[in-house]
N, C-alpha and C positions, 0 to 999 in steps of 0.2 A: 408228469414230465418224463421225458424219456430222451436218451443220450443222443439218441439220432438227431432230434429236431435241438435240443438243447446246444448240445457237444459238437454238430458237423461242422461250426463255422467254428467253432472257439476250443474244443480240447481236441486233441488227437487221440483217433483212434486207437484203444486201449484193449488188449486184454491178458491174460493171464493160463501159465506163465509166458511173457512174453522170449520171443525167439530170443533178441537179445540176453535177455536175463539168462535164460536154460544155457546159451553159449560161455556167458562168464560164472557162471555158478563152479564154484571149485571142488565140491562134496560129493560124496559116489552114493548117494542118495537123489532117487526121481522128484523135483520139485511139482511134475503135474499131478502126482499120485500119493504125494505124503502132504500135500497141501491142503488143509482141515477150512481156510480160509483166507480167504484176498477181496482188499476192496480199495477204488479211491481215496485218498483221503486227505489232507493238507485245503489249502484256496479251492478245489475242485468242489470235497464233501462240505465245503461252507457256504458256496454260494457265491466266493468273493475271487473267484478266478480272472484273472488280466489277460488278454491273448497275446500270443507271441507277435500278433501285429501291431499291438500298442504299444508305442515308443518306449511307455512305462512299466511295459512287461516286466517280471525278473521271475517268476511265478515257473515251478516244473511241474511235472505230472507224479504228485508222489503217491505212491502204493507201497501197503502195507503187506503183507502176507503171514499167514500163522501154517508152520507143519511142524506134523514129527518127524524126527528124523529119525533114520534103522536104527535100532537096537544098538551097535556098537556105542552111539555117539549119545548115548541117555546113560550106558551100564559099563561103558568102559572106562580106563585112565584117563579119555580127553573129551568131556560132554562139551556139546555145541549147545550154543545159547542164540546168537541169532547174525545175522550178515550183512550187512549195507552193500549198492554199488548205483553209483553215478554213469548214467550212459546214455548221452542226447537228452533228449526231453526229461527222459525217467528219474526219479531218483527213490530205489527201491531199498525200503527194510524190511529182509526174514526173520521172525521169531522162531523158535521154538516152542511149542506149544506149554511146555512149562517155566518157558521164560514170561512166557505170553501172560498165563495165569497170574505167575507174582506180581504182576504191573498192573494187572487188574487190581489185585489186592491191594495193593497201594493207590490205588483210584490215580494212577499217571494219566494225565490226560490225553497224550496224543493214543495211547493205547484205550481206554474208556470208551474213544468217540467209535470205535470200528464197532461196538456191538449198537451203534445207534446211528448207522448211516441208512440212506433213504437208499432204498432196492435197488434204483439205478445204478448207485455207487459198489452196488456188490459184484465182483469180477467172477469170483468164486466160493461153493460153501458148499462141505462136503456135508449129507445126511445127520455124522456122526456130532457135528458140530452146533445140531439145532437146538441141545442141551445147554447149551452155553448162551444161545441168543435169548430165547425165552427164559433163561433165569438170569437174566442180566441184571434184576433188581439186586440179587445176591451178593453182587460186585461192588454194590452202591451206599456208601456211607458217606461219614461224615467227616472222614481221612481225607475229603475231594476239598476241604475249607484249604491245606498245607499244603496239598500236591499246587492245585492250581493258583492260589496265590505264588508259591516257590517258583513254578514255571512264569508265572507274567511277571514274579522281579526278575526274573533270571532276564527277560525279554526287554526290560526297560532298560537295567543296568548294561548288555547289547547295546543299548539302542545312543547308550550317551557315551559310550567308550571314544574317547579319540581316534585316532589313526584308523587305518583298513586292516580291519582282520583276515585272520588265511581265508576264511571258509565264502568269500564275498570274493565272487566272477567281475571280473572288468566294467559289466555295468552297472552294477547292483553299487561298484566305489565310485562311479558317476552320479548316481544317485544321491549317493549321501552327501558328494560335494557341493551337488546343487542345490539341496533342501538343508543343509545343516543336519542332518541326524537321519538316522537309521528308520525310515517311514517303515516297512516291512515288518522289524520289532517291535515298533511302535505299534500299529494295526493287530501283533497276534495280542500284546501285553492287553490293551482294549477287549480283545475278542478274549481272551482267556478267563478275565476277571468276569463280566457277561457272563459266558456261560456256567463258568464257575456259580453267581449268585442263584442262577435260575435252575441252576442243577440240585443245590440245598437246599431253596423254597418246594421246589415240586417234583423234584426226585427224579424229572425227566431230563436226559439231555439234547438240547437244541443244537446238534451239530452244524445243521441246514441253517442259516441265516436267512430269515425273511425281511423282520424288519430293519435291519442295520446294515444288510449286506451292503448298498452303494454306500453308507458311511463309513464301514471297514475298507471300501474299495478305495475310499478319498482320503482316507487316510492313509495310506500304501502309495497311491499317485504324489503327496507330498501333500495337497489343499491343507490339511491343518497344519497352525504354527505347532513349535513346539511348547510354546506356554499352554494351547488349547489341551494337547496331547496329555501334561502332569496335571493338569486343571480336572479331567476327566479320569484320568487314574487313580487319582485324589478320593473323588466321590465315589467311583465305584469299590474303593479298597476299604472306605466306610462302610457302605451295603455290604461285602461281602462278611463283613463280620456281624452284619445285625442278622445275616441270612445264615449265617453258622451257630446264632446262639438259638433260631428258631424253628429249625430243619427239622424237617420230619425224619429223616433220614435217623435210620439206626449209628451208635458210635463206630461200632467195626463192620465189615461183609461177614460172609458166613463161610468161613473157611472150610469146615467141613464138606458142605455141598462144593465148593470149587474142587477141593481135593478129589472127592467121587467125579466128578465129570471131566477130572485131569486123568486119573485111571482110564476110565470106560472109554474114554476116544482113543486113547493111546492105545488099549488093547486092540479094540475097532481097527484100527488100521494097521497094525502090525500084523494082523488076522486076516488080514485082504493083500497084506502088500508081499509082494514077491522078492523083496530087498531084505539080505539077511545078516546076521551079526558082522 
């Protein structure tokens, strides 16, 4: 697969860092040159993307990006950790590459899936960062049983709140008045516990959705009730604990390798980059 034939008719074209983005970025640090990594990632890197021509759309173009930033903002009074910004399609978050790390460490999932997206999905990855892709088992424990269950309740309890919350665009509260409830939370909470079991059984994670993707897509469209929706969250919240008490999965990462491959890219690029304290 590739983005051209996939993406011409359904994502907009994407890349990194985008003009947009480099215009609102507020930090006197070069985000094309301290950026270690960027890739797709949200409905895009799953397979379960909606187009903005489908009346059911609510779906953005989200990207991840990991850099370091100059020397003042890791060693001075005021460290930078990472930056959001919403702008058209986009909705973009920067780490920090040692923000980046610790969220590894704690197996966070929306950060996990970037070192296990499929090539197409990759915008950008600098040399120094291939340390980190190929040892991504390192990253990988049995801490992903808390993260990703916390993440899909956080997503369910979302998904039955009343009223319209801030972070919900004009259509996304049309949505939820027509189907009764939050489809969007309802589809990640499904997709979270999923990958979560499959992540603990075999240590690999399935960011890419094959077989569920039009079932994740129908469930975001609204097709399931919501009795179906806790009916299935139900069962999968069972599996995912027979799949954490049988994991192959080591109980922690290995912090020491994460710490040496948080040095050596930071040196790496501060060693190349022209941006100074």
């Amino acid at each position: 697969m590739d983005l051209q034939g996939y993406g011409a008719a359904m994502i907009p074209a994407t890349n990194w860092p985008d003009p947009r983005i480099v215009e609102s970025f507020p930090y006197d640090f070069d985000l094309a040159t301290h950026t270690v990594y960027a890739g797709l990632m949200g409905s895009i890197s799953h397979g379960t993307y909606v187009p903005k021509q489908d009346p059911d759309s609510i779906d953005d173009v989200d990207i991840m990006a990991i850099v370091v930033p100059s020397p003042k903002w890791l060693l001075g009074l005021h460290q930078w950790e990472h930056w959001v910004k919403q702008r058209d399609e986009l909705d973009v978050v920067v780490y920090s590459l040692r923000k980046f790390v610790g969220l590894l460490l704690k197996a966070n999932p929306n950060v996990v899936g970037l070192l296990w997206l499929r090539p197409e999905f990759v915008l950008a990855q600098h040399p120094a960062f291939d340390g980190i892709v190929k040892n991504r088992q390192a990253f990988s424990s049995k801490r992903a049983y808390e993260s990703f269950v916390g993440y899909a309740e956080s997503q369910l309890n979302k998904m039955g709140l009343p009223g319209h919350r801030a972070y919900m665009g004009a259509k996304r509260k049309e949505l939820v008045e027509r189907d009764g409830y939050d489809c969007k939370n309802a589809a990640h909470s499904v997709r979270l516990l999923r990958m979560g079991i499959e992540f603990l059984e075999t240590g690999e994670l399935n960011v890419y959705r094959t077989a569920d993707a039009d079932e994740i897509r129908a469930i975001k469209r609204g097709l399931w009730t919501l009795d179906q929706v806790k009916n299935e969250v139900d069962r999968l919240s069972d599996r995912i604990g027979a799949a954490r008490d049988r994991s192959p999965l080591p109980a922690e990462p290995d912090t020491a390798l994460a710490e040496n491959l948080l040095i050596e890219i930071t040196q790496t690029i501060w060693s190349n980059s022209s941006t100074g304290v």
